[in-house]
KOLMI-964645 format. One line per 4 residues: number of its first residue (from 1); for each residue x, y, z of C-alpha. Coordinates in nm, 2 decimals. Layout:
BEGIN
NUM = X,Y,Z; ...;
END
This chain:
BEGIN
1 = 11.24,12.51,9.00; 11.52,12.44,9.24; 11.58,12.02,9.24; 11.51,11.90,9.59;
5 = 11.54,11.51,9.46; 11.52,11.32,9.81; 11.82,11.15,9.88; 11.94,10.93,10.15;
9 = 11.74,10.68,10.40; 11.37,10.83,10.50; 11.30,10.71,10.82; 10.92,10.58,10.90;
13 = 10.79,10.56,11.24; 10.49,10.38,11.37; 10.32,10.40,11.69; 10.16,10.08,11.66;
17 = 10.34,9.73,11.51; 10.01,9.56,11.49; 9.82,9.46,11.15; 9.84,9.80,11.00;
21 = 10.20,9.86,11.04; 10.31,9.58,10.98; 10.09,9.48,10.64; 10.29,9.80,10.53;
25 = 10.65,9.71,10.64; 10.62,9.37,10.51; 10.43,9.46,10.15; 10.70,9.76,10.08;
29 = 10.96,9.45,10.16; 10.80,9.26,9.92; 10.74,9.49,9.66; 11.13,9.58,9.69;
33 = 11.18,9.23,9.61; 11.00,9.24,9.36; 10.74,8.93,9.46; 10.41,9.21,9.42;
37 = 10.32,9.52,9.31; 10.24,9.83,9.52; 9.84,9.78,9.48; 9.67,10.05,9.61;
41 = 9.93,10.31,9.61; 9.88,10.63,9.43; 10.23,10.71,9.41; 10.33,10.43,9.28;
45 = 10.13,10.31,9.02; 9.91,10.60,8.95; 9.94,10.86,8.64; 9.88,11.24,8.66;
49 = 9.76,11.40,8.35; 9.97,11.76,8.23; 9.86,12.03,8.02; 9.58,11.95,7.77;
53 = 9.51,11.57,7.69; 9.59,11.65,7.33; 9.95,11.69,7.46; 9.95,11.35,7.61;
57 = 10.17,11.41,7.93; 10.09,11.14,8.18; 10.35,11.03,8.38; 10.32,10.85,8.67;
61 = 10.29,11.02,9.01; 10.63,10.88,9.14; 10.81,11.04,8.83; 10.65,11.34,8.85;
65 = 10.72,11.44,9.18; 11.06,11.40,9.35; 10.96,11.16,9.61; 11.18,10.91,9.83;
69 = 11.24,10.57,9.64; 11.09,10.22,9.83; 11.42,10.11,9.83; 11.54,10.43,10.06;
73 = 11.32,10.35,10.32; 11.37,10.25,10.68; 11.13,10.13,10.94; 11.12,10.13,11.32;
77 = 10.83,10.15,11.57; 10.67,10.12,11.92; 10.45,9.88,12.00; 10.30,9.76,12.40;
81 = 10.42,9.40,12.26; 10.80,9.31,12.24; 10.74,9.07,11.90; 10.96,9.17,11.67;
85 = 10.75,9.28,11.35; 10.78,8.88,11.19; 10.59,8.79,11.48; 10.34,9.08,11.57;
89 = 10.25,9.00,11.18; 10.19,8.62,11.23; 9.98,8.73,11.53; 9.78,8.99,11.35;
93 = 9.68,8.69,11.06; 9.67,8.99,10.79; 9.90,8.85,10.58; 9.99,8.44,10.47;
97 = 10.28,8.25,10.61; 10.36,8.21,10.22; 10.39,8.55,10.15; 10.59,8.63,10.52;
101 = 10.85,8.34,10.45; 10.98,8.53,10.20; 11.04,8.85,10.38; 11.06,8.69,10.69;
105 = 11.44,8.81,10.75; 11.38,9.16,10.71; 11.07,9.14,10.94; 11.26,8.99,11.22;
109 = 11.48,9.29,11.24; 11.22,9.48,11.35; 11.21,9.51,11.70; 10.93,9.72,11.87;
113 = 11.06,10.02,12.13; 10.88,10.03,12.42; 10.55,10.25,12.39; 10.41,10.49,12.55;
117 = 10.09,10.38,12.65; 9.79,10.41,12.93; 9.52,10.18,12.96; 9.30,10.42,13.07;
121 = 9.26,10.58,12.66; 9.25,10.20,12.54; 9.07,10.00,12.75; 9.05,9.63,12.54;
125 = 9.46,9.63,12.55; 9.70,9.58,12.76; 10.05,9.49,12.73; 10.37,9.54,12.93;
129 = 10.67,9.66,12.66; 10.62,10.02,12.81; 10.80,10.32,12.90; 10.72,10.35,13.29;
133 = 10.78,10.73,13.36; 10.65,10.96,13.63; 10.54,11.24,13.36; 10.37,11.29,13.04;
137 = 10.66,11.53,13.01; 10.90,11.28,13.06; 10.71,11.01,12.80; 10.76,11.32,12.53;
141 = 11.09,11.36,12.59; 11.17,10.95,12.59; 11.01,10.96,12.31; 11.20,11.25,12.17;
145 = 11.52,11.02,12.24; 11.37,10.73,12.04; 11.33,10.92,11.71; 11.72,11.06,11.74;
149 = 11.84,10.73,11.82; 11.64,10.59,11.57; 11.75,10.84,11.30; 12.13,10.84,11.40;
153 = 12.09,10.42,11.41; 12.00,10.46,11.02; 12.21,10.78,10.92; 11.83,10.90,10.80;
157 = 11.85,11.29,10.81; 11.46,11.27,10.73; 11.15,11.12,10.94; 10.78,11.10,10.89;
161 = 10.60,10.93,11.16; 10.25,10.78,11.07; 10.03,10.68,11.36; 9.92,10.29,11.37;
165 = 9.82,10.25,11.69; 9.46,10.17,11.83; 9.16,10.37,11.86; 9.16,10.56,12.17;
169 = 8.87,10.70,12.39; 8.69,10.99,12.29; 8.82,11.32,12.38; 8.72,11.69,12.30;
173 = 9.00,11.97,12.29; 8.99,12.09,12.65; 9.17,12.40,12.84; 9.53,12.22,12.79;
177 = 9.48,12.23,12.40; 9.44,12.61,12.33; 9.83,12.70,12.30; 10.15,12.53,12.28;
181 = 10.20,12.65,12.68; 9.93,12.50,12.81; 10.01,12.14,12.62; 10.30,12.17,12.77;
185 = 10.23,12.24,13.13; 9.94,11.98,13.09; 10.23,11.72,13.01; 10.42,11.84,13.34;
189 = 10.09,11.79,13.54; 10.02,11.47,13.38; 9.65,11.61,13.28; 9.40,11.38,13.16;
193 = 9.33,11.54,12.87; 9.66,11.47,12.63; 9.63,11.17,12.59; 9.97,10.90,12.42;
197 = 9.84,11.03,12.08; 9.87,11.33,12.14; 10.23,11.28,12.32; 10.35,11.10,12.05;
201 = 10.25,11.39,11.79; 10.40,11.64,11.99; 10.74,11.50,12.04; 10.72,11.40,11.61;
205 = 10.68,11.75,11.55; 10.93,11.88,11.82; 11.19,11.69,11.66; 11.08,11.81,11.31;
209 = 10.91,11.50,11.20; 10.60,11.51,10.98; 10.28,11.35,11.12; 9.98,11.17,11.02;
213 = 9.69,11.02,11.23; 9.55,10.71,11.11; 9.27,10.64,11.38; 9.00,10.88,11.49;
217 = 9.11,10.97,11.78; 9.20,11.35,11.92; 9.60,11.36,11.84; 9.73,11.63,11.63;
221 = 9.38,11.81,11.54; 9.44,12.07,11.85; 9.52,12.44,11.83; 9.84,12.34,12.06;
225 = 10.02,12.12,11.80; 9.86,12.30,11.52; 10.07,12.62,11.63; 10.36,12.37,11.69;
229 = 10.38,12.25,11.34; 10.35,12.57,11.18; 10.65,12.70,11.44; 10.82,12.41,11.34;
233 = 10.82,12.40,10.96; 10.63,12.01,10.98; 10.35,11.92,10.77; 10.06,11.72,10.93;
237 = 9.75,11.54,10.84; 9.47,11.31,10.97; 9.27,11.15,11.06; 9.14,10.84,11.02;
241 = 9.26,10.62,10.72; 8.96,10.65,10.47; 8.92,10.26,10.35; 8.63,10.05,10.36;
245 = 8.28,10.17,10.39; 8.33,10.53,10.45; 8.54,10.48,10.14; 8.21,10.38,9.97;
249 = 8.00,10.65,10.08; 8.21,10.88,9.95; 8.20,10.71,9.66; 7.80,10.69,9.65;
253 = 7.70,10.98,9.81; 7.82,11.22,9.56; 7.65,11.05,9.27; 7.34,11.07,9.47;
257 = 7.36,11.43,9.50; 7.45,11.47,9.14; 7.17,11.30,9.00; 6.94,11.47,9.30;
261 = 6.80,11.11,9.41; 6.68,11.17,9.76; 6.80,10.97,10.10; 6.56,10.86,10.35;
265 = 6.81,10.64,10.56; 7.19,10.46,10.55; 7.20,10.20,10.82; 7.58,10.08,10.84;
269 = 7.70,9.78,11.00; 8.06,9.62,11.05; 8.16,9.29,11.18; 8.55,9.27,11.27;
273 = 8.78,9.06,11.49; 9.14,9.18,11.49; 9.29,9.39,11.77; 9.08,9.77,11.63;
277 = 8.73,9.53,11.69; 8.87,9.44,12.04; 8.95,9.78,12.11; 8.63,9.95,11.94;
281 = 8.43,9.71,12.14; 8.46,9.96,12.40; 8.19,10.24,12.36; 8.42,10.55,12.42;
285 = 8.66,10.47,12.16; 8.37,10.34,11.92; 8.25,10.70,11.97; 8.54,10.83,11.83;
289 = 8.52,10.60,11.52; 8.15,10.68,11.53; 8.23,11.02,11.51; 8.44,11.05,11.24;
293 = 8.26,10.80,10.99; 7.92,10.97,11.09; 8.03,11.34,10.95; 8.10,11.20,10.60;
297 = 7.70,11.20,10.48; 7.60,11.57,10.61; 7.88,11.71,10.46; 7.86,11.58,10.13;
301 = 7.52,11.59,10.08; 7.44,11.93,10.19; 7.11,11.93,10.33; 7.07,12.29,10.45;
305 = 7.08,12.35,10.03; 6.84,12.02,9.98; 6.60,12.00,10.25; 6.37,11.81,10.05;
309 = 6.64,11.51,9.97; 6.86,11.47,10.26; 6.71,11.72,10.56; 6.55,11.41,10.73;
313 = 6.80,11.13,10.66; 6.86,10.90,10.95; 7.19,10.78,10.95; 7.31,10.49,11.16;
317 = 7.64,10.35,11.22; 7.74,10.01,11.42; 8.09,9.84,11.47; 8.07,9.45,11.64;
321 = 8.34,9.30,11.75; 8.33,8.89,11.62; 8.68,8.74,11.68; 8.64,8.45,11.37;
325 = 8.67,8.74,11.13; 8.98,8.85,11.23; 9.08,9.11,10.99; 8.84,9.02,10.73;
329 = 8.62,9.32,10.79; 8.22,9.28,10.70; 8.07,9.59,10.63; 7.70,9.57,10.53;
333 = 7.48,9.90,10.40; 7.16,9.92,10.34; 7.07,10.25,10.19; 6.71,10.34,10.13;
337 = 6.68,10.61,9.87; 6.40,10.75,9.67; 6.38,10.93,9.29; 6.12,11.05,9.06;
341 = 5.77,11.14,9.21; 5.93,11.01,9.55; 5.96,10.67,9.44; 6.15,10.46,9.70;
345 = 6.40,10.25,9.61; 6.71,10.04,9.79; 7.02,9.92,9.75; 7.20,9.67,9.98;
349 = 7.58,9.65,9.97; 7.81,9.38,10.14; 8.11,9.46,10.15; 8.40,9.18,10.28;
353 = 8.69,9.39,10.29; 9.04,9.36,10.44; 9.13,9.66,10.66; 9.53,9.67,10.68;
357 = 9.50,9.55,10.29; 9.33,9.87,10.19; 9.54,10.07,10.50; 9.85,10.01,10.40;
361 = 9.90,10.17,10.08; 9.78,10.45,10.24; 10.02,10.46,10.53; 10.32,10.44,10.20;
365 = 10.13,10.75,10.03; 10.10,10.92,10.33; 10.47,10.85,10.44; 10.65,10.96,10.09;
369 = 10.39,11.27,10.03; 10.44,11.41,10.39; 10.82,11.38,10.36; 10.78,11.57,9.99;
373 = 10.60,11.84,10.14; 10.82,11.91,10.37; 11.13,11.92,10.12; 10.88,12.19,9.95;
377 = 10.89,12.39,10.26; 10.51,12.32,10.34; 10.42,12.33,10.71; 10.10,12.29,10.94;
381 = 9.77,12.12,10.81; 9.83,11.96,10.46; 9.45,11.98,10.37; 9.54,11.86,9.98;
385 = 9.58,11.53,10.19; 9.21,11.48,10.26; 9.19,11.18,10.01; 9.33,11.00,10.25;
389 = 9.16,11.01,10.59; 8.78,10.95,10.68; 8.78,11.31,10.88; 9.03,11.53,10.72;
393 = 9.19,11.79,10.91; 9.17,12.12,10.80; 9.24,12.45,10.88; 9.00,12.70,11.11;
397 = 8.68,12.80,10.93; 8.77,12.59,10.65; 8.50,12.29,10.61; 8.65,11.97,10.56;
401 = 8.57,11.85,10.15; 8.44,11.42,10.24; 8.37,11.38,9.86; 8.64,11.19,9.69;
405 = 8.67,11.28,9.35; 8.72,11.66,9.45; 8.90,11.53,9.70; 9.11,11.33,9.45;
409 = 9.07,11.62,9.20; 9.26,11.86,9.47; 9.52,11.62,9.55; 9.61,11.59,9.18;
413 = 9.58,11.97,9.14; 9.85,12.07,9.46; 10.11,11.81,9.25; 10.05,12.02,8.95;
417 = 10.11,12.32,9.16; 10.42,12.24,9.31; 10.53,12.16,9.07; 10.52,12.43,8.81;
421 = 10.23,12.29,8.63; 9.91,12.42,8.54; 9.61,12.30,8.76; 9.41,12.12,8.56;
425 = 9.04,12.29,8.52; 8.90,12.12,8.21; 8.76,12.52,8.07; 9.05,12.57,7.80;
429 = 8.98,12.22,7.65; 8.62,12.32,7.70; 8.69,12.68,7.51; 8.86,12.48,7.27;
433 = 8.66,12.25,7.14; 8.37,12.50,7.13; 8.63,12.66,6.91;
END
């Protein structure tokens, strides 16, 4: 196979300098530094298996594949805030003044470009770094600027462009969506419909930039930039980062199916107060977040095949905005199950979790994997990137896999594929040992 080693700086762009983005810039920094280790982070610390286990081939992810070195990689983004990304990190309270003293340098050379931004798709924000433009046309093609400057200011030939930014209001694909002609006449005549999101995505993939959506929000998931991004040779993927308690359920509801243990009800609740519980605090962009974490149960559990455990299970989801939690999420489940003879039975799980914590490893594996896939000539939806988001994007008529160990299982699988390996499938050991 040809050698398509990465070489050079990889450019990362962020809509959003807030407590995501920013928990990532400053934790790569760190781990560069070597004052922590990439926790979290798939490619980095995690092994892939090769061959049979008898041969004993496991090395890890990030020397398997050819994938952009840490210390290659540059960082700019937008933000509606002009703090550079030292501050905007003090502000979001993610991380301890300890452990941003030391990278505190680097951080501060991180200035925000202006954003594009409406209030009218994020209602709980407002702030005035913005790019004050007649048209969404004219936004795209700002926009379009930013990523060349931003490219030529770091001599990076390569980009990936990860969106950070808040939730936005709930949108359905409209008339504007359908083809690459209408987006863009809906960006001439400013129509409600495309919303920043979806501006930003479009001008990513326009300049050949792959893109990932890390909120729920509509943004790349339309036939418009769908057709762009094949057109265009870019790989994209979304949405929703996959971290806290949809992480769980897609943890618990497969071994509930497995062991065929009925579900009679998952109520879900979340307490949060950083900037994404200000913003969710506003019920259409909590429906989009409801949205996507409410599709996870249905699909793993299948209850057109198992009427009788999961046809009647009432599934609830809440998100409460409560400002002395900050980014110390809360989420608390209480699942009511039932097993043999229709026995019920509960379990109650509290889970205090910190959201850019478990977020920002993924916005690294996203960033590196994206910018692989593209080197391997991969374009459009990347669906072997499900792992990662709560509400994976995948192709028409394809159903979207929520459980995570097959979605862990294909991720693994698409390595070993292109890379010249043998997906792994368990029968020949099986074969073998019958043998």
């Amino acid at each position: 196979m040809e050698d398509d080693r990465a070489t050079g700086p990889l450019l990362v762009l962020t809509p959003g300098l807030g407590a995501v983005a920013t928990t990532f810039i400053a934790g790569v920094e760190a781990v560069r530094r070597g004052h922590a280790q990439a926790i979290g982070s798939l490619t980095q610390l995690q092994t892939i298996r090769l061959g049979k286990r008898s041969e004993n081939r496991n090395p890890l992810i990030r020397e398997f594949l050819p994938l952009a070195s840490l210390d290659d990689l540059v960082m700019e983004g937008w933000d509606i805030f002009p703090e550079d990304a030292y501050e905007a990190a003090l502000r979001a309270a993610v991380l301890e003044e300890r452990d941003l003293g030391r990278v505190a340098d680097y951080l501060r050379g991180i200035r925000p470009m202006k954003a594009v931004f409406d209030r009218g798709y994020v209602r709980r924000l407002d702030g005035g770094h913005v790019k004050s433009l007649a048209t969404k046309k004219e936004m795209a093609a700002a926009l379009r600027e930013d990523i060349r400057a931003a490219r030529e200011k770091h001599r990076a030939r390569r980009a990936v462009m990860i969106w950070c930014g808040s939730t936005e209001i709930y949108l359905q694909p409209s008339d504007c969506h359908r083809s690459l002609d209408a987006f863009e006449a809906g960006l001439e005549s400013n129509d409600p419909a495309i919303s920043p999101a979806q501006i930003y995505a479009y001008a990513a993939i326009q300049e050949g930039v792959p893109y990932a959506n890390g909120a729920p929000n509509l943004s790349a998931d339309i036939p418009a930039l769908e057709e762009l991004a094949r057109e265009r040779g870019v790989p994209i993927a979304g949405k929703d980062f996959k971290t806290g308690q949809t992480l769980l359920k897609t943890v618990l509801a497969p071994a509930f199916k497995a062991r065929m243990l009925g579900v009679e009800g998952w109520f879900s609740t979340n307490i949060l107060g950083n900037r994404d519980g200000a913003v969710l605090d506003d019920p259409d962009s909590f429906r989009s977040k409801e949205v996507s974490k409410s599709g996870v149960l249905s699909t793993i559990l299948q209850p057109d095949l198992y009427p009788d455990l999961y046809r009647d299970l009432y599934h609830k989801v809440r998100i409460n905005y409560y400002p002395p939690r900050g980014d110390a999420k809360e989420g608390w489940d209480n699942i009511d199950i039932f097993g043999w003879l229709g026995y019920r039975m509960q379990i109650k799980i509290d889970f205090l979790c910190r959201d850019s914590i478990l977020a920002a490893p993924i916005v690294l594996d996203l960033a590196l994997l994206l910018d692989y896939a593209q080197r391997r000539g991969r374009s459009g939806i990347q669906e072997w990137l499900s792992f990662y988001f709560k509400s994976p994007q995948v192709e028409t008529g394809h159903v979207a896999e929520h459980d995570l160990f097959i979605q862990h299982f294909r991720l693994k699988n698409t390595m070993r594929i292109l890379e010249g390996e043998e997906p792994l499938t368990h029968l020949s050991e099986a074969m073998d040992d019958a043998d």
